[in-house]
PQR file with spaces between the fields and no chain letter, atoms N, CA, C, O and H, PARSE charges and radii, in Angstrom:
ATOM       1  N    UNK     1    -199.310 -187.959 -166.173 -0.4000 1.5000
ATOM       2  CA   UNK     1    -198.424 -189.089 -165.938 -0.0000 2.0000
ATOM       3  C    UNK     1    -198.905 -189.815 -164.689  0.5500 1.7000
ATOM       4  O    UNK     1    -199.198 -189.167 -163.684 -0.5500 1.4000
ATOM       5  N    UNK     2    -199.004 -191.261 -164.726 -0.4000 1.5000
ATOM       6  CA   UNK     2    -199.610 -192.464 -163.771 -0.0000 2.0000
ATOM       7  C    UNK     2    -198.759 -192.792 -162.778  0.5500 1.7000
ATOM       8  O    UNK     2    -197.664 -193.246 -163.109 -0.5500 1.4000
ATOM       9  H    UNK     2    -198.766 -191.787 -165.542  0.4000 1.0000
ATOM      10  N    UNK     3    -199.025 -192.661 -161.594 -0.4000 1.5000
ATOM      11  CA   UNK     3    -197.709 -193.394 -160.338 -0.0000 2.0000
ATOM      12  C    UNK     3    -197.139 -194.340 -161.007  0.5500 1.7000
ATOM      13  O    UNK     3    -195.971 -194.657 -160.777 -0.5500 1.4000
ATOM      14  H    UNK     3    -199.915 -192.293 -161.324  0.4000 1.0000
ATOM      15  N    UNK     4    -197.922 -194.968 -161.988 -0.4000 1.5000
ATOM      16  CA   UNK     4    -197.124 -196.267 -162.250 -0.0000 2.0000
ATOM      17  C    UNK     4    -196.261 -196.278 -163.142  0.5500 1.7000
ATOM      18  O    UNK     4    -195.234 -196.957 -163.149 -0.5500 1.4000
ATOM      19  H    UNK     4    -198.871 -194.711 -162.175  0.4000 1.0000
ATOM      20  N    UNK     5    -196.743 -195.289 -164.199 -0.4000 1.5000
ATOM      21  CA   UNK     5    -195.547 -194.774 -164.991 -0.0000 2.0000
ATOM      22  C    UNK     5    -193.843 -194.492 -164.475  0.5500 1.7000
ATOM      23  O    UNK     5    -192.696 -194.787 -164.812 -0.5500 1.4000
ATOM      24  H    UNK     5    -197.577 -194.738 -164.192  0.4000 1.0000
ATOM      25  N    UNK     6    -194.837 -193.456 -163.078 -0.4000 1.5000
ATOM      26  CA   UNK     6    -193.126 -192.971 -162.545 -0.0000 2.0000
ATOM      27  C    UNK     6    -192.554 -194.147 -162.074  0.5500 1.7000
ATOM      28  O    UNK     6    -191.331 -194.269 -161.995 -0.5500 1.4000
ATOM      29  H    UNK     6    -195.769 -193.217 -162.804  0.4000 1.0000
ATOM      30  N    UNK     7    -193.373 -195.069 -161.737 -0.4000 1.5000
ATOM      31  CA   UNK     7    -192.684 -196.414 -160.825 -0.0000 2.0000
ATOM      32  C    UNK     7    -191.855 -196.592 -161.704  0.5500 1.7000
ATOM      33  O    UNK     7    -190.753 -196.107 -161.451 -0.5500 1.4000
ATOM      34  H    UNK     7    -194.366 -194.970 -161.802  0.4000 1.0000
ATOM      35  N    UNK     8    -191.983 -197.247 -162.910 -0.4000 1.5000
ATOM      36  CA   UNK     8    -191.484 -197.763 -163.566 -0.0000 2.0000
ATOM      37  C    UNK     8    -190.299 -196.905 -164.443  0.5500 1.7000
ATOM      38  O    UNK     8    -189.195 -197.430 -164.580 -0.5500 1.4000
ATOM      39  H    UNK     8    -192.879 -197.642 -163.115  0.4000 1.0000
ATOM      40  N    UNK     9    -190.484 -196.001 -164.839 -0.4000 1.5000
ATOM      41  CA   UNK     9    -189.372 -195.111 -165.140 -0.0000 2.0000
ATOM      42  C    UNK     9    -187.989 -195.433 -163.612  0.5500 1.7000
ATOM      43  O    UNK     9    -186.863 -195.891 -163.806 -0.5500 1.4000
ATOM      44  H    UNK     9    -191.381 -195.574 -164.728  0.4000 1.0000
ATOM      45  N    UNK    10    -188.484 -195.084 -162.429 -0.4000 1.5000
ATOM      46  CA   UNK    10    -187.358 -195.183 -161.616 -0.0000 2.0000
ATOM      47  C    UNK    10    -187.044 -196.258 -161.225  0.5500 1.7000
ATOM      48  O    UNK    10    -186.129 -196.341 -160.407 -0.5500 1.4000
ATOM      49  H    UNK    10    -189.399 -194.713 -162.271  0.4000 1.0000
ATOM      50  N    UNK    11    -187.637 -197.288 -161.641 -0.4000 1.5000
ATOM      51  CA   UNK    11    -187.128 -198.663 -161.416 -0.0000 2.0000
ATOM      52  C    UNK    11    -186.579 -199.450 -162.641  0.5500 1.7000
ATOM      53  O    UNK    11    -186.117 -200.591 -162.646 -0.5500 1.4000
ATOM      54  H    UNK    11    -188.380 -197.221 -162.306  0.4000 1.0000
ATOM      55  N    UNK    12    -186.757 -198.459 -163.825 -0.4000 1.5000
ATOM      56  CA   UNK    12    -185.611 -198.851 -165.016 -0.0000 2.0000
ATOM      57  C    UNK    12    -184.417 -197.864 -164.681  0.5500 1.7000
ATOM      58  O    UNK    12    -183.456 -198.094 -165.415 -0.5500 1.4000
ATOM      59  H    UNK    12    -187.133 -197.532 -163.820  0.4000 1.0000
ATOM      60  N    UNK    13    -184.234 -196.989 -163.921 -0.4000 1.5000
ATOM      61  CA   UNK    13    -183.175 -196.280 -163.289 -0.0000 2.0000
ATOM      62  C    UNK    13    -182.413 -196.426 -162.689  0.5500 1.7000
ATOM      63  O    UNK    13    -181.299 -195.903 -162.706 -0.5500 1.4000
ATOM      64  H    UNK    13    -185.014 -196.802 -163.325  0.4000 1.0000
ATOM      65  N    UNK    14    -183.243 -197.879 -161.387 -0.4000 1.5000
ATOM      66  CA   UNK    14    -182.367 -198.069 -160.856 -0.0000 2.0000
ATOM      67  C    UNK    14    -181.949 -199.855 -161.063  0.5500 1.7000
ATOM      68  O    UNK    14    -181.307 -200.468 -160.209 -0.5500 1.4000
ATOM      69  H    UNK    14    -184.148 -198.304 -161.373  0.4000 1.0000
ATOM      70  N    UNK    15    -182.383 -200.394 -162.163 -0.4000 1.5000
ATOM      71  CA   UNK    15    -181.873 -201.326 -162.207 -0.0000 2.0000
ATOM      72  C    UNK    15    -181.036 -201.644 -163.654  0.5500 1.7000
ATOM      73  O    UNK    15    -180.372 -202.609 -164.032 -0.5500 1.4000
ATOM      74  H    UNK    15    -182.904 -199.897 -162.857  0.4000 1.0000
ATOM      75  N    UNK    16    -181.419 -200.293 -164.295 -0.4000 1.5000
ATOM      76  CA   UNK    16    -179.467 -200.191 -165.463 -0.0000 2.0000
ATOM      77  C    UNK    16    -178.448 -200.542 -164.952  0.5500 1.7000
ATOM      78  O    UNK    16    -178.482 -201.003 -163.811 -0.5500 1.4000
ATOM      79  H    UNK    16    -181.958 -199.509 -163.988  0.4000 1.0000
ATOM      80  N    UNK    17    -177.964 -200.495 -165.234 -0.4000 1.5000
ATOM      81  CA   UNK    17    -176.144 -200.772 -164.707 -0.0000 2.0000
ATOM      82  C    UNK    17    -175.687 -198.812 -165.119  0.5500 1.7000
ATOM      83  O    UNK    17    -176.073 -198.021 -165.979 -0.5500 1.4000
ATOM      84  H    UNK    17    -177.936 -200.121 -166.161  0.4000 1.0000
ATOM      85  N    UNK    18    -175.004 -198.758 -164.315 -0.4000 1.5000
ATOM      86  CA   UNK    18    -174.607 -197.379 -164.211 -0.0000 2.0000
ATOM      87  C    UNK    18    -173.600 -196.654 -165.558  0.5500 1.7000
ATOM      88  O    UNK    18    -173.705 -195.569 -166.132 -0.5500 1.4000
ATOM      89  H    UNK    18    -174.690 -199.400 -163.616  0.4000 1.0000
ATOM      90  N    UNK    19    -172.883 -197.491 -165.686 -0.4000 1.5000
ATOM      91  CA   UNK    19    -172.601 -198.011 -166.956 -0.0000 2.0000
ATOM      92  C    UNK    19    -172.754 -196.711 -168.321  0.5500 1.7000
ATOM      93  O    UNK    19    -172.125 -195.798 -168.855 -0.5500 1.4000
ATOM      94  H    UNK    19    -172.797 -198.372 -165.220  0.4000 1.0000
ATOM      95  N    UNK    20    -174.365 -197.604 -168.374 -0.4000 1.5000
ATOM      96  CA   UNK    20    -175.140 -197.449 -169.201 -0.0000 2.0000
ATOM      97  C    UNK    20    -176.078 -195.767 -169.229  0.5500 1.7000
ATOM      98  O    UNK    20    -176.322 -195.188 -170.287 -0.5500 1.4000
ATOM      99  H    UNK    20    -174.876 -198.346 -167.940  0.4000 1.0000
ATOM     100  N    UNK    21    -176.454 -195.267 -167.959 -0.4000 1.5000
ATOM     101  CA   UNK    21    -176.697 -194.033 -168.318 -0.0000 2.0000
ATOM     102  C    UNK    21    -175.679 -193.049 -167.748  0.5500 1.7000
ATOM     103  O    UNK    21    -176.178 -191.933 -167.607 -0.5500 1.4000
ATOM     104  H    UNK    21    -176.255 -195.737 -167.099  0.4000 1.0000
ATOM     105  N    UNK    22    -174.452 -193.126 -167.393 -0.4000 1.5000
ATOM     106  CA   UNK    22    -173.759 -192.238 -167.470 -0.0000 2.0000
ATOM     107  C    UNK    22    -172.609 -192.284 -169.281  0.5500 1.7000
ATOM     108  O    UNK    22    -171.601 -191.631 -169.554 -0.5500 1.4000
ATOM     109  H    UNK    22    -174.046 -194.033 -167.507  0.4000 1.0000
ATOM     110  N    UNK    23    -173.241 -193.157 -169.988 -0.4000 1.5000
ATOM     111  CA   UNK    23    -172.165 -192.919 -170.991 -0.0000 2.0000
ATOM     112  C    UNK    23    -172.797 -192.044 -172.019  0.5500 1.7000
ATOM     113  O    UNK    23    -172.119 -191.394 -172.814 -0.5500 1.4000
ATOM     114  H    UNK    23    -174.059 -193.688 -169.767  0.4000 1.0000
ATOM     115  N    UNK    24    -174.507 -192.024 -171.991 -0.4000 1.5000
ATOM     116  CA   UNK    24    -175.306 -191.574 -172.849 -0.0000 2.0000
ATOM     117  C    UNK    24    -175.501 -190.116 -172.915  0.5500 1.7000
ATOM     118  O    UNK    24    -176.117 -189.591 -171.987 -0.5500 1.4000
ATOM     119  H    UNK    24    -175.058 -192.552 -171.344  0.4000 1.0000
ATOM     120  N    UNK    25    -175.128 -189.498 -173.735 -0.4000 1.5000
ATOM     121  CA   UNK    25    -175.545 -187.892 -173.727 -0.0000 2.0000
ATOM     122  C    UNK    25    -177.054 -187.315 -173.476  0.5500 1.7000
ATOM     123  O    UNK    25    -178.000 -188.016 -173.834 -0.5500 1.4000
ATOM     124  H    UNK    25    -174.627 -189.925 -174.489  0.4000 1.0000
ATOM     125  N    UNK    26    -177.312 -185.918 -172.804 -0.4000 1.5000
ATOM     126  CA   UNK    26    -178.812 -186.442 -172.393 -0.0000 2.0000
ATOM     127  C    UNK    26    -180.016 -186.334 -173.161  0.5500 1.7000
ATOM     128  O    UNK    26    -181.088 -186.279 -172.558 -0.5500 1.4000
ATOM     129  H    UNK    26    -176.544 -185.348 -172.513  0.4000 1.0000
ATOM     130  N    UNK    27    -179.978 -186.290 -174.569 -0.4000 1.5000
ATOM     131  CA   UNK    27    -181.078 -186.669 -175.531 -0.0000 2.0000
ATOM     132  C    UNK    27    -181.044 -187.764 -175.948  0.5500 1.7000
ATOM     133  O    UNK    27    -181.874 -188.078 -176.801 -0.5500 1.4000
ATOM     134  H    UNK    27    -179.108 -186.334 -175.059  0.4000 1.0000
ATOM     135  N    UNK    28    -179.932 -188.858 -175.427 -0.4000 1.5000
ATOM     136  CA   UNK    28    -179.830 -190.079 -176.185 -0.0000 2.0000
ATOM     137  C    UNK    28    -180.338 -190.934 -174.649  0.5500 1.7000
ATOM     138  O    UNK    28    -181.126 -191.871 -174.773 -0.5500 1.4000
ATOM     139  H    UNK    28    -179.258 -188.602 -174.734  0.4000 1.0000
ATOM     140  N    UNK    29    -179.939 -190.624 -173.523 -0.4000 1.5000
ATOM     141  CA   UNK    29    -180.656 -191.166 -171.811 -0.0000 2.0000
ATOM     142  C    UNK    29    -181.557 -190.510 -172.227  0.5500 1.7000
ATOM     143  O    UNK    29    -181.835 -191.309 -173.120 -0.5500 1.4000
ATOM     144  H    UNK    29    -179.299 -189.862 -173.421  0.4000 1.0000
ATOM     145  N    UNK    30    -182.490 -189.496 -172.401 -0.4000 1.5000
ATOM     146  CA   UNK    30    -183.892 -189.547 -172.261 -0.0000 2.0000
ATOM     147  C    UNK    30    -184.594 -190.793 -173.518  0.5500 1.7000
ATOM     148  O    UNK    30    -185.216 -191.847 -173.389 -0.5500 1.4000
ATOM     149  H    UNK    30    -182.265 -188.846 -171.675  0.4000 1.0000
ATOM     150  N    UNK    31    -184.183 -190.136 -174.503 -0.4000 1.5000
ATOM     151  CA   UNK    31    -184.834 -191.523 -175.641 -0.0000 2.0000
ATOM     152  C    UNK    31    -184.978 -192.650 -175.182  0.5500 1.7000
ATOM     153  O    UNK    31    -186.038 -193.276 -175.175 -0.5500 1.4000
ATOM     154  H    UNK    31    -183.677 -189.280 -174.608  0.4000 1.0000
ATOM     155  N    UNK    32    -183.221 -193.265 -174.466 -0.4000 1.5000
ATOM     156  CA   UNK    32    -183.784 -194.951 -174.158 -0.0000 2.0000
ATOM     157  C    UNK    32    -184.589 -195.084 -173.193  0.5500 1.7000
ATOM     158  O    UNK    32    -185.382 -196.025 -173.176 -0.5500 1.4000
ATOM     159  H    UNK    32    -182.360 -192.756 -174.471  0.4000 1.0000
ATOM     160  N    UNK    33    -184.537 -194.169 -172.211 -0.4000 1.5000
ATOM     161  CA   UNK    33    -185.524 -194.531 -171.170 -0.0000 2.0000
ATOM     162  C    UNK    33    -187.083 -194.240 -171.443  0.5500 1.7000
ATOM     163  O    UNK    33    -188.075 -194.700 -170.878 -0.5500 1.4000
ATOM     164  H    UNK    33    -183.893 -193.404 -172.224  0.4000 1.0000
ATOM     165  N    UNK    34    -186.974 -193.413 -172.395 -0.4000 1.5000
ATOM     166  CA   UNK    34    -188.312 -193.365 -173.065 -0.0000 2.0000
ATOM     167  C    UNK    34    -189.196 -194.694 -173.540  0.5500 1.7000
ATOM     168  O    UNK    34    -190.347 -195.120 -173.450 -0.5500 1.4000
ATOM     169  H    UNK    34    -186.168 -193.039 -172.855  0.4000 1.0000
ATOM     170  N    UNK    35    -187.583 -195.166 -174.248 -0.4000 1.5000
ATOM     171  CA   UNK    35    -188.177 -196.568 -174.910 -0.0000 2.0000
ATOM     172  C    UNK    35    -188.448 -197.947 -174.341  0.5500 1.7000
ATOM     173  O    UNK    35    -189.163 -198.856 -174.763 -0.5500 1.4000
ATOM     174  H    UNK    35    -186.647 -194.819 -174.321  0.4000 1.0000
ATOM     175  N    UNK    36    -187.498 -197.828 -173.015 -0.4000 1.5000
ATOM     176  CA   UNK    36    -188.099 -199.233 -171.760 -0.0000 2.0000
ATOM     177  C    UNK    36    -189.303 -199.052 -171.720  0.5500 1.7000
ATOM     178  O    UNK    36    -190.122 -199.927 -172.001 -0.5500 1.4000
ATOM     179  H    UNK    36    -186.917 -197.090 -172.672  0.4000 1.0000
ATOM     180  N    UNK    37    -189.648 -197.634 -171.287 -0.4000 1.5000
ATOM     181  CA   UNK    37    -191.144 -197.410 -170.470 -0.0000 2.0000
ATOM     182  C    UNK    37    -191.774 -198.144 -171.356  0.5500 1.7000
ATOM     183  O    UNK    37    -192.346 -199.206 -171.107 -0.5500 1.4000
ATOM     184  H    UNK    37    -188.982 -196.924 -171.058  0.4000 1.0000
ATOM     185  N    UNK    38    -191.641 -197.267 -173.097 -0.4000 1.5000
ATOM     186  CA   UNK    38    -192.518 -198.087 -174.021 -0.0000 2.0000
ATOM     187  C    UNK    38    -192.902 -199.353 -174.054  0.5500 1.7000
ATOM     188  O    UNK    38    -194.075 -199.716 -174.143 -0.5500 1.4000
ATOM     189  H    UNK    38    -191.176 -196.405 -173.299  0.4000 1.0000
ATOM     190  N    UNK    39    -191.714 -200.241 -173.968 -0.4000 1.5000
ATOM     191  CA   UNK    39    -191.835 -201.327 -174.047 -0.0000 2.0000
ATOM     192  C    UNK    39    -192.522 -202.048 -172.988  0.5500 1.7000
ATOM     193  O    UNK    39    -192.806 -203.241 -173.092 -0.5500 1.4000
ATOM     194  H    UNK    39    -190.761 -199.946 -173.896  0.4000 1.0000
ATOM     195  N    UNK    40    -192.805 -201.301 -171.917 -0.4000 1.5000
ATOM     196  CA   UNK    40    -193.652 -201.774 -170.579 -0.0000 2.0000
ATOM     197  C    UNK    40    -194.726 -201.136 -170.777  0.5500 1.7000
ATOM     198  O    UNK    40    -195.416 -201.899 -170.100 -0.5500 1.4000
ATOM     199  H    UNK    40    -192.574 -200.332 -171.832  0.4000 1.0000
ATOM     200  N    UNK    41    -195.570 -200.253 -171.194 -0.4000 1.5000
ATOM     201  CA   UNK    41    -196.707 -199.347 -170.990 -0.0000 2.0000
ATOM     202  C    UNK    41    -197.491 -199.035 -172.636  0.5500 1.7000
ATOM     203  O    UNK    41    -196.677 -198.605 -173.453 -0.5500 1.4000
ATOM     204  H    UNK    41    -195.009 -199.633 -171.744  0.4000 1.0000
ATOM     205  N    UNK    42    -198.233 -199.122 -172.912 -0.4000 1.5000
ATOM     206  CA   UNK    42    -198.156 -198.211 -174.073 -0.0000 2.0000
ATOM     207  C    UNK    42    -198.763 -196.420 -173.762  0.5500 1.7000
ATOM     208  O    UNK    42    -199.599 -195.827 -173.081 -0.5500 1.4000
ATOM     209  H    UNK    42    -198.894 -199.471 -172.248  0.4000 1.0000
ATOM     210  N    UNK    43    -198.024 -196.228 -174.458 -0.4000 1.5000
ATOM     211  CA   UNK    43    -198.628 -194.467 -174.076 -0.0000 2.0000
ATOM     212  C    UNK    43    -198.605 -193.696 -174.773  0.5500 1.7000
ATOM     213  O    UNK    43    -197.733 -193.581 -175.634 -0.5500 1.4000
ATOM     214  H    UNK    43    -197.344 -196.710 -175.011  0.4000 1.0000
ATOM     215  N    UNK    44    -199.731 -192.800 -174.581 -0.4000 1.5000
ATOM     216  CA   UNK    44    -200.066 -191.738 -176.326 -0.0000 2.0000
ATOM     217  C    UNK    44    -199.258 -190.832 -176.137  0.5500 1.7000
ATOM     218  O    UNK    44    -198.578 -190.773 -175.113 -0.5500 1.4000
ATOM     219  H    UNK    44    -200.440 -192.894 -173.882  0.4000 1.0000
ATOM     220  N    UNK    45    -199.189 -189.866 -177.216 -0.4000 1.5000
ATOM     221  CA   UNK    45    -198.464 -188.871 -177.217 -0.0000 2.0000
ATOM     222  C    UNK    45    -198.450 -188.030 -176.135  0.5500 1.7000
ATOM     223  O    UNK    45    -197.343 -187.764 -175.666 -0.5500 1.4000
ATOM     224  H    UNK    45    -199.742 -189.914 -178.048  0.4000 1.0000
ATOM     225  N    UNK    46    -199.333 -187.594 -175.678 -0.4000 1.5000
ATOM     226  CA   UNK    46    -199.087 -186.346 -174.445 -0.0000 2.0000
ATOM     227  C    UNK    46    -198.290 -187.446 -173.455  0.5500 1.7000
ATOM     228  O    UNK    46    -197.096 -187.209 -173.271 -0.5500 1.4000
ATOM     229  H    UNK    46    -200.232 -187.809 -176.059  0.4000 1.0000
ATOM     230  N    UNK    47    -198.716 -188.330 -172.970 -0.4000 1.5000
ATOM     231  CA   UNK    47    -197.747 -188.819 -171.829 -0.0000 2.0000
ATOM     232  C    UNK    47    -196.456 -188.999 -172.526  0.5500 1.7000
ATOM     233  O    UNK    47    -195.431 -188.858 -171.859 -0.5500 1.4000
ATOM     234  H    UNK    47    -199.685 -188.524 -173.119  0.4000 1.0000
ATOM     235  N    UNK    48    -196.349 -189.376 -174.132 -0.4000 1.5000
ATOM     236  CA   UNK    48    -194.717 -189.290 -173.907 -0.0000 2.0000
ATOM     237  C    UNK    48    -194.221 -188.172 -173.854  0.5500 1.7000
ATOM     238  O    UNK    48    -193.009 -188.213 -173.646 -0.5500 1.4000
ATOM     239  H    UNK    48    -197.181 -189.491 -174.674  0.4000 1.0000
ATOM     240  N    UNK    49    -194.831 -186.728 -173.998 -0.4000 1.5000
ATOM     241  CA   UNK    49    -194.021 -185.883 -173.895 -0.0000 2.0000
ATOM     242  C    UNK    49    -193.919 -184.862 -173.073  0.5500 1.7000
ATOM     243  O    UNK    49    -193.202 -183.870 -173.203 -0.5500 1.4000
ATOM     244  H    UNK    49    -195.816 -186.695 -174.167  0.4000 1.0000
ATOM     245  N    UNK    50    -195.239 -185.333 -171.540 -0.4000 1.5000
ATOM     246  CA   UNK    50    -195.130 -185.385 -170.002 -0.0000 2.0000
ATOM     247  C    UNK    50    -193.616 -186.208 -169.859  0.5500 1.7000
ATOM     248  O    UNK    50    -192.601 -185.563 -169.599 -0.5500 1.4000
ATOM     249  H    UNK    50    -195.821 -186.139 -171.435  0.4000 1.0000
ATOM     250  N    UNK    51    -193.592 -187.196 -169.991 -0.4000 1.5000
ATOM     251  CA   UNK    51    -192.596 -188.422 -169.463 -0.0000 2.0000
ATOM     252  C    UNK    51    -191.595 -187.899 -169.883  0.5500 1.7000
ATOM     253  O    UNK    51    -190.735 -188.053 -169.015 -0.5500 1.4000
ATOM     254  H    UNK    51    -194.416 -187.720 -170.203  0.4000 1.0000
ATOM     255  N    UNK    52    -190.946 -187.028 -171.241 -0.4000 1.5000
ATOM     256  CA   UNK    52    -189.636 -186.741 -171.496 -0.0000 2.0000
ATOM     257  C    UNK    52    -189.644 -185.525 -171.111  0.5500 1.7000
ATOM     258  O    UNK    52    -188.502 -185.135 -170.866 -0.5500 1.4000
ATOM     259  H    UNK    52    -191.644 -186.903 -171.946  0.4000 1.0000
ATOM     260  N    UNK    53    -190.675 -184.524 -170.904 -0.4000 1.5000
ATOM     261  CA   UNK    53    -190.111 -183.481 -169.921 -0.0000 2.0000
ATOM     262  C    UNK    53    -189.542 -183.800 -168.423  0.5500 1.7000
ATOM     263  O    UNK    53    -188.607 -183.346 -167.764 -0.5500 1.4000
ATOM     264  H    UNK    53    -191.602 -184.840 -171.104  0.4000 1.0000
ATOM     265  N    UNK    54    -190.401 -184.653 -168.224 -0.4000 1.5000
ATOM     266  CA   UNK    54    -189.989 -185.004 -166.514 -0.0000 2.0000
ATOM     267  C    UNK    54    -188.702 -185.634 -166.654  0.5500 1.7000
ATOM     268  O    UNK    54    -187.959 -185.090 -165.837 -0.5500 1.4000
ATOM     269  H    UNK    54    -191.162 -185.021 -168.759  0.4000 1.0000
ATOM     270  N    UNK    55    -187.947 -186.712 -167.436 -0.4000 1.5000
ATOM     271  CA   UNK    55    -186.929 -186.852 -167.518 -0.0000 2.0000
ATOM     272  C    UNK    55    -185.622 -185.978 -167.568  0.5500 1.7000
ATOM     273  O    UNK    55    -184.514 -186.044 -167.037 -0.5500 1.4000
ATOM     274  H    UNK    55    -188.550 -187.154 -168.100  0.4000 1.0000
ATOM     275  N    UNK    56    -186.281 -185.092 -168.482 -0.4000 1.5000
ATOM     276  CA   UNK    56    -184.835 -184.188 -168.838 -0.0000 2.0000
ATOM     277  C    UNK    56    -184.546 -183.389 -167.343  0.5500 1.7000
ATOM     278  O    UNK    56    -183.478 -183.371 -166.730 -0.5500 1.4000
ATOM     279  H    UNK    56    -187.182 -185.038 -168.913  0.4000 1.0000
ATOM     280  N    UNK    57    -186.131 -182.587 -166.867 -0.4000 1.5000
ATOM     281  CA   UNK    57    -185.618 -182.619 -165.665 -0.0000 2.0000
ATOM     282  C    UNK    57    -185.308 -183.353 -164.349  0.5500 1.7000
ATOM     283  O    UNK    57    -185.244 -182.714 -163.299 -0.5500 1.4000
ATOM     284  H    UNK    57    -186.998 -182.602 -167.365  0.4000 1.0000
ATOM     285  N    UNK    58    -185.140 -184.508 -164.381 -0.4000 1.5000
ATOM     286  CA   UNK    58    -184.570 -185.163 -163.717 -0.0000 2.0000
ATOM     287  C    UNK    58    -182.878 -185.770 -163.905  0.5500 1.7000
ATOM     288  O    UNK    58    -182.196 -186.236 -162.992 -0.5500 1.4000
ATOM     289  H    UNK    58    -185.192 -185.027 -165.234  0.4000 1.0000
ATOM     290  N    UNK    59    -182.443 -185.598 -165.417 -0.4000 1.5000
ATOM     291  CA   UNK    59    -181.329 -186.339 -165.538 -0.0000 2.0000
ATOM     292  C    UNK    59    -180.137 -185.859 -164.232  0.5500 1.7000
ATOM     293  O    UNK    59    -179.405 -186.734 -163.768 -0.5500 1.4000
ATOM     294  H    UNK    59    -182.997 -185.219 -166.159  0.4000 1.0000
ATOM     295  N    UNK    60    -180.065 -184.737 -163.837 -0.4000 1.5000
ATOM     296  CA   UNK    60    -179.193 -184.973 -163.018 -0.0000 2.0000
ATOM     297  C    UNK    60    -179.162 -185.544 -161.868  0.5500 1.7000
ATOM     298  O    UNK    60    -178.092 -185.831 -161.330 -0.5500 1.4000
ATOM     299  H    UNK    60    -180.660 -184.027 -164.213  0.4000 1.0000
ATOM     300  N    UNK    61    -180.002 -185.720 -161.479 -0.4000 1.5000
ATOM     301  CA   UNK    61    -180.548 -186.699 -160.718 -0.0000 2.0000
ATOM     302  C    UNK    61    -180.349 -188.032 -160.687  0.5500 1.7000
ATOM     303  O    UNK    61    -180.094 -188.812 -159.769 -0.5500 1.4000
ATOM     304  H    UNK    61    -180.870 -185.486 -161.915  0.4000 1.0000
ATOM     305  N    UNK    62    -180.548 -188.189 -162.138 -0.4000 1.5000
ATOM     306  CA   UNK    62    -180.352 -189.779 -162.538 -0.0000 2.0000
ATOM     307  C    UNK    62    -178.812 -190.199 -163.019  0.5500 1.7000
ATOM     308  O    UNK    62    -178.496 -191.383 -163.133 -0.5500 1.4000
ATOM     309  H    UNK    62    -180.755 -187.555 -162.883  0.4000 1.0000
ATOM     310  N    UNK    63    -177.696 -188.881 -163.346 -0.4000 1.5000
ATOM     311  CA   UNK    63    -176.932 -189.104 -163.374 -0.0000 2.0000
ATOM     312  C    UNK    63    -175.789 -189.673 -161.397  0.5500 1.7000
ATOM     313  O    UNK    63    -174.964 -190.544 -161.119 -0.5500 1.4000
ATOM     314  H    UNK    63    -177.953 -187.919 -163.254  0.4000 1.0000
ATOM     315  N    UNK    64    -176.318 -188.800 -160.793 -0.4000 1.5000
ATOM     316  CA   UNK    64    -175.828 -188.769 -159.522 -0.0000 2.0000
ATOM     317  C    UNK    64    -176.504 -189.896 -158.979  0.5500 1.7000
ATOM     318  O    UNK    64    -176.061 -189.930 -157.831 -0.5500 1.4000
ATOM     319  H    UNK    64    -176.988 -188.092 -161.019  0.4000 1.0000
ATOM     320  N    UNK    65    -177.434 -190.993 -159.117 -0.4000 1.5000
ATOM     321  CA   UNK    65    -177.749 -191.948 -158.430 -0.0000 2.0000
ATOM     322  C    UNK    65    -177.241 -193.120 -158.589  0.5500 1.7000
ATOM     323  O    UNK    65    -177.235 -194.045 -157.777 -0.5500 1.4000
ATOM     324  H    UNK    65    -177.794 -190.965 -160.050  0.4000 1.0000
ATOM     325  N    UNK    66    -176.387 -193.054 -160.672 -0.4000 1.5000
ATOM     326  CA   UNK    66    -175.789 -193.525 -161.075 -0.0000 2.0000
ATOM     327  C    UNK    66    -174.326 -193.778 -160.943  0.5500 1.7000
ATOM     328  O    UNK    66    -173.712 -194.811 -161.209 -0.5500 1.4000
ATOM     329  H    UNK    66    -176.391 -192.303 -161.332  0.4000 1.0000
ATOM     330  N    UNK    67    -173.823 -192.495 -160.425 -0.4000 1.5000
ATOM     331  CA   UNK    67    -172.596 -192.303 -160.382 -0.0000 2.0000
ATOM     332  C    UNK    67    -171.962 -192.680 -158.309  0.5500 1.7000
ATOM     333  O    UNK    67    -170.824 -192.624 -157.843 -0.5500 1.4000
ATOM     334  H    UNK    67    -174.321 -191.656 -160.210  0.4000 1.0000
ATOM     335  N    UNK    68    -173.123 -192.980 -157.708 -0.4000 1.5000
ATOM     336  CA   UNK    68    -173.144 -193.157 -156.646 -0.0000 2.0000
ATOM     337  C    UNK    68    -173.105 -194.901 -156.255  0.5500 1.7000
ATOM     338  O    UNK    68    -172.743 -195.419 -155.198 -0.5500 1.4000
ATOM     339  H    UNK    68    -174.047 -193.026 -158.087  0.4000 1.0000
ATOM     340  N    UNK    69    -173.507 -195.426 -157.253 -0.4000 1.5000
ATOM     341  CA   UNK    69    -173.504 -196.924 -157.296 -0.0000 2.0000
ATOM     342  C    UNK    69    -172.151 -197.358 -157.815  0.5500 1.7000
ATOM     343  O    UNK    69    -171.893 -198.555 -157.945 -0.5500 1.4000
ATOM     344  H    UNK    69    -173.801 -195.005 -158.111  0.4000 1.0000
């Protein structure tokens, strides 16, 4: 996984509306955020499934940054 990848993963993190990933259960927040990246990057299989491990362990993380805004 590319710095720029992570850039961009945490800067679709932090510019959701909070909203939005605290309503999502966390196989349905990893998917969409899967699918911004997509839509910004293209990336083969091993990075997507670098990128959704690193997510899952991050959701609480991403829930509490959310829930802090």
């Amino acid at each position: 996984m590319t710095p720029t990848i992570l850039r961009q993963l945490w800067s679709v993190v932090e510019t959701t509306q909070s909203n939005t990933l605290l309503k999502l259960d966390d196989a349905s927040l990893v998917q969409w955020l899967l699918k911004q990246i997509k839509n910004q990057a293209s990336l083969d299989q091993q990075e997507i499934h670098v990128l959704s491990d690193y997510i899952y362990s991050r959701l609480n993380l991403i829930r509490d940054l959310a829930q802090e805004r």
